[in-house]
N, C-alpha and C positions, 0 to 999 in steps of 0.2 A: 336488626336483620341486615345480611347485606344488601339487599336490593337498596338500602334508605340512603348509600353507604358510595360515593362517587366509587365504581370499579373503575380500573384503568388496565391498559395492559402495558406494563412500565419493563424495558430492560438496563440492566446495568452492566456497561462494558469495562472492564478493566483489564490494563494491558500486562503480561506477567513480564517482570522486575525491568519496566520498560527502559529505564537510561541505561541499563548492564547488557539488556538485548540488544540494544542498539548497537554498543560497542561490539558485541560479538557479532554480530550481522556483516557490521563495516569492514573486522576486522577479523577476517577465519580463525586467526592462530588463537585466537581467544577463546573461540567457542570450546563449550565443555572444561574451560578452566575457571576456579574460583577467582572471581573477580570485583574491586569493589569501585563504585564510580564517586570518586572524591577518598577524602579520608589523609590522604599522603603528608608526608610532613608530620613533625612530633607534636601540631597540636590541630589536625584535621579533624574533621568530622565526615562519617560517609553518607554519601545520598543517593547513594543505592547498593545494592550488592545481586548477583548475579545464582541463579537457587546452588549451584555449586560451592559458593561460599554460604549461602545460609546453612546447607549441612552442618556447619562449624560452628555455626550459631551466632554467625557475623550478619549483623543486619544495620538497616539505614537508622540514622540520627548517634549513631554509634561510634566513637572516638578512634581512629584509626590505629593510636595504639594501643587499645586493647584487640581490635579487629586483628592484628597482625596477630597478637600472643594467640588468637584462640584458633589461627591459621596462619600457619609460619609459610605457609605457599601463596598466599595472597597476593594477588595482584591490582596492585593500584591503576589506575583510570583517571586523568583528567577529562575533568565534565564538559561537554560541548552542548550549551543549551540553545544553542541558535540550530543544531541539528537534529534535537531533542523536538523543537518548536515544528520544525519542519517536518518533520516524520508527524506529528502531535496533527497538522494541517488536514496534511493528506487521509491520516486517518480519518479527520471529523468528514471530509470531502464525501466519504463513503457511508458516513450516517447520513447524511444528508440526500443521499440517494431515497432514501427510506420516510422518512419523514421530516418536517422544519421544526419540532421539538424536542431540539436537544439542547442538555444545558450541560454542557462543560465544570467537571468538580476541580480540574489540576490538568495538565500536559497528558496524563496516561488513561484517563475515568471519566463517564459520561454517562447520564442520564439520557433514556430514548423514551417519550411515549408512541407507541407504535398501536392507540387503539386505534385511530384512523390513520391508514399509511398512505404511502406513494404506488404500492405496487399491488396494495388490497391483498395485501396475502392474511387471513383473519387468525393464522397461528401466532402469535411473538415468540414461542419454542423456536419457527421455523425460519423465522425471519433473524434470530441473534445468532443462530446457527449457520444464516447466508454469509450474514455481515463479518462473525470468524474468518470465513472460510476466504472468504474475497481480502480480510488484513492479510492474508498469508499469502495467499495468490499474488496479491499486487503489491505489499510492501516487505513479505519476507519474516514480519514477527506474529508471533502467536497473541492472543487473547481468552481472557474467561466473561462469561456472562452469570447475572441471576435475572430472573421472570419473575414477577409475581404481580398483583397489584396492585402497590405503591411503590414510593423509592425506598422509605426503609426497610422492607422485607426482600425487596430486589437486590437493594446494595451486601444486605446479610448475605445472599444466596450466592452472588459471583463470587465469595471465597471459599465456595465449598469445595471443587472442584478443582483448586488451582492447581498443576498450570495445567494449560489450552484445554479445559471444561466450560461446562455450563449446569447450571442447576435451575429447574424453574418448580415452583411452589405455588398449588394451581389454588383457585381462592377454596375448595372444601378441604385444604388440607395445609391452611393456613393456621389454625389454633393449633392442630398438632405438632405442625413445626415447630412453632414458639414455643410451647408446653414444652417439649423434649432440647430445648437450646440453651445451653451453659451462657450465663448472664455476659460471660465473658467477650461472648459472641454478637454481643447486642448492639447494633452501630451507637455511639453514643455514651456509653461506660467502657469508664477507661482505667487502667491499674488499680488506680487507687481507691476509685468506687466499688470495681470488684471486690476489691479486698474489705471493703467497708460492708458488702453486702452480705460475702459471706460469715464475715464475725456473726452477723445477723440470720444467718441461717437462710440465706438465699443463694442459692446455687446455681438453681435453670428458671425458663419463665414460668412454669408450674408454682415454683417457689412465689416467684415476684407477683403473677397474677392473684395469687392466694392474699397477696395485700392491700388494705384497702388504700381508697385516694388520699384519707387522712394522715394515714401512717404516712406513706410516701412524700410527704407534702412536710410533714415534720420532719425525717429524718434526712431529704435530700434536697429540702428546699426546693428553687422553680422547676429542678428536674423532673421532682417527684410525679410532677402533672403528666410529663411526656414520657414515662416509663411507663405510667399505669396506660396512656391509651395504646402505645408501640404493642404493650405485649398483647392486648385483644386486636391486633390485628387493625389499630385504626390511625392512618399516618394521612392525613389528606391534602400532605405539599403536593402542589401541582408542578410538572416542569416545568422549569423557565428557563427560555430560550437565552433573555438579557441578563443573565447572573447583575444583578448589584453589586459593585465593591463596595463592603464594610471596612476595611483598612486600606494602607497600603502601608511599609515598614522596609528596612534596612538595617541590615544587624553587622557585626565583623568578629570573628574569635582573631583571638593574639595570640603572636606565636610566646610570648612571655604572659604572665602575670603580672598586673599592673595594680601598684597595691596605695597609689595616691592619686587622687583626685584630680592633681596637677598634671600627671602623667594621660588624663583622661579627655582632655580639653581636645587635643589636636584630634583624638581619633573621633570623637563627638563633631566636630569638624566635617571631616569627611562624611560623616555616617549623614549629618544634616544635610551635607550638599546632594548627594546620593536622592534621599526620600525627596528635597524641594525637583531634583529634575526631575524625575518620576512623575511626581503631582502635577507640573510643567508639562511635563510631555500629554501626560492623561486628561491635560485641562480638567483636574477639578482640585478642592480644598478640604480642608477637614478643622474641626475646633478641639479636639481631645486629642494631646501629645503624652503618649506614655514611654517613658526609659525603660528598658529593659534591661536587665542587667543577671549577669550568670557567674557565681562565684566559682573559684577554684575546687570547689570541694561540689561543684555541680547544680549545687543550691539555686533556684531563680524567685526573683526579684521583680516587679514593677511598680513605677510611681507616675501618677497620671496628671494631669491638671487639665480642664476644660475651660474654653477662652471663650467670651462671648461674641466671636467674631471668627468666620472661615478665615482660612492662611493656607497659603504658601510657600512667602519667601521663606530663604534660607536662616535668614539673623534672627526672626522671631522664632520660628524652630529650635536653633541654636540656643537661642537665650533661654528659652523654657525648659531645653532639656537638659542647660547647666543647673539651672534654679532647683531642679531634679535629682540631680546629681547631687548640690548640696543640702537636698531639705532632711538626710539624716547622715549619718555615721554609718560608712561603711561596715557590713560585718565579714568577709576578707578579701584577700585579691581577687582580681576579677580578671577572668579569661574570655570575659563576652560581652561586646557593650549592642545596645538596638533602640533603632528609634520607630517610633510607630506613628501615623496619624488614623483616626478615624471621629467619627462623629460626621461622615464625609458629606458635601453637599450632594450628591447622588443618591444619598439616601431615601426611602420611602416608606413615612410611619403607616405600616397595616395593622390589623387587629393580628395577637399573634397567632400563630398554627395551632396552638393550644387551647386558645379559648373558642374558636372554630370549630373543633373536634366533634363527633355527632360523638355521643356518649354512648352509642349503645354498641354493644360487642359482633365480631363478625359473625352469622349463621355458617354452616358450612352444609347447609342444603343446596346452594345453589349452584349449578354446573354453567361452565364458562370453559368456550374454547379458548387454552391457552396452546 
């Protein structure tokens, strides 16, 4: 039942195509053109694009020369993320009006619990509706929200309505949501799992709910556990205000392809000095360094090794991610090299959210002012 069942009244803000708004905001002649922020260059990649270029079906993580071919009007943007940070500030300043539980997911997306607020307004519809209205009044850019009572059902709902909507999902009309939601939709499955699901004959969560824990547990490993309780409606991450860092990393794409080992040394160089000042600045350490590595033909790659001792410095970094580098045979050039740390000392082993989980599925008898 839900009453057994932590309700919360959870909203999730996210900013629509916040680094390409930004740029239009700053800069008029921009607005209403397709626009992509990064990308330039013949071996960029974009990190955001603006909805007038998504028409064209140019989107972020997207190589800028294919962005250009599928929009020959496109306009490139260098990225200002110190302006990005800043606008990013101002916005959390006006969560905070609201309540002190917010947990930052990225510079544009935030989790609010709003079941006890600052200004006792007992809606959260009416309250993500203020906090819109007031980004646009005082900063200029639009935003989308979703409602419901978790973060995974909230963060589903803020893409419903994109741009400057909201959607909220009141808890008796939570199973029907999810029953009726294309798996694809499901925060959490991603390309390739879709595609995995529906070989399988899973489509929506009607599909997915119709399976049991066992199946899921076979077919999709430790996922399996957190699919079956998301789709009954039972996600019971609490917001957190202090996000933990689980990594931290530095990656660099080449403007060439670099197809020997040798040629690989110096950029592994930099990329180590990069993550040790990071860690440096953050004051903290980490024991597992994994290479990343992205070949020519797109293909990715990681190899890990866990030290029995937190680090820092640069040379140990460096040394591990050579020994990484050489512990196989390249399989072809490579347009992307990344160094990662985690296993960080900031870490905090909890039981996980999964074994947590109350097992029993949401009622939807119960009325809750949302």
């Amino acid at each position: 039942m839900l009453n057994d069942l932590p309700i919360r009244k959870i909203i999730h803000v996210d900013m629509d195509a916040f680094y390409a708004s930004v740029e239009q905001m700053d800069h008029p002649d921009l607005k209403g053109q397709p626009i992509a922020v990064g990308g330039g260059g013949k071996r960029g990649v974009i990190s955001a694009a603006s909805y007038e270029a998504r028409q064209f079906g140019v989107k972020s993580a997207m190589s800028g020369r294919l962005a250009e071919k599928l929009c020959p009007q496109l306009i490139f943007v260098k990225p200002r993320f110190d302006r990005y940070k800043d606008i990013s500030n101002q916005i959390r300043k006006i969560f905070f009006d609201y309540t002190d539980l917010v947990e930052p997911l990225s510079l544009d997306e935030a989790y609010l619990d709003v079941t006890e607020n600052k200004i006792g307004l007992p809606s959260a519809t009416l309250i993500a509706k203020e906090i819109r209205q007031r980004i646009f009044n005082e900063i200029g850019l639009t935003a989308s929200a979703g409602i419901s009572i978790n973060k995974f059902i909230a963060k589903v709902a803020s893409d419903y309505n994109k741009p400057n909507g909201q959607k909220t999902v009141n808890p008796e009309e939570v199973l029907q949501f999810l029953e009726a939601l294309d798996i694809r939709k499901f925060y959490g499955i991603g390309k390739v799992t879709a595609e995995k699901m529906y070989q399988k004959g899973i489509f929506t969560g009607k599909d997915l709910k119709s399976k049991s824990l066992e199946y899921l547990d076979k077919n999709f490993g430790k996922s399996g556990r957190y699919y079956y309780h998301v789709v009954r409606g039972i996600h019971n991450s609490e917001v957190k205000p202090n996000r933990i860092r689980k990594s931290l990393a530095a990656e660099r794409t080449f403007s060439n392809n670099l197809s020997s080992e040798i040629f690989m040394l110096e950029k592994l160089n930099h990329i180590a000095e990069e993550v040790s000042r990071r860690l440096e600045k953050s004051n903290i350490a980490g024991k597992t360094i994994t290479l990343k590595i992205k070949y020519s033909d797109f293909t990715l790659q990681t190899r890990s090794k866990t030290l029995p001792y937190y680090l820092s410095d640069k040379s140990i970094i460096l040394e591990t991610a050579k020994e990484l580098l050489y512990q196989e045979k390249l399989n072809n050039s490579v347009r992307l090299l990344g160094i990662s740390l985690s296993n960080l000392n900031t870490d905090k082993h909890s039981p996980s959210e999964s074994a947590s989980e109350d097992k029993k599925s949401v009622s939807v008898q119960l009325k809750f002012d949302f």
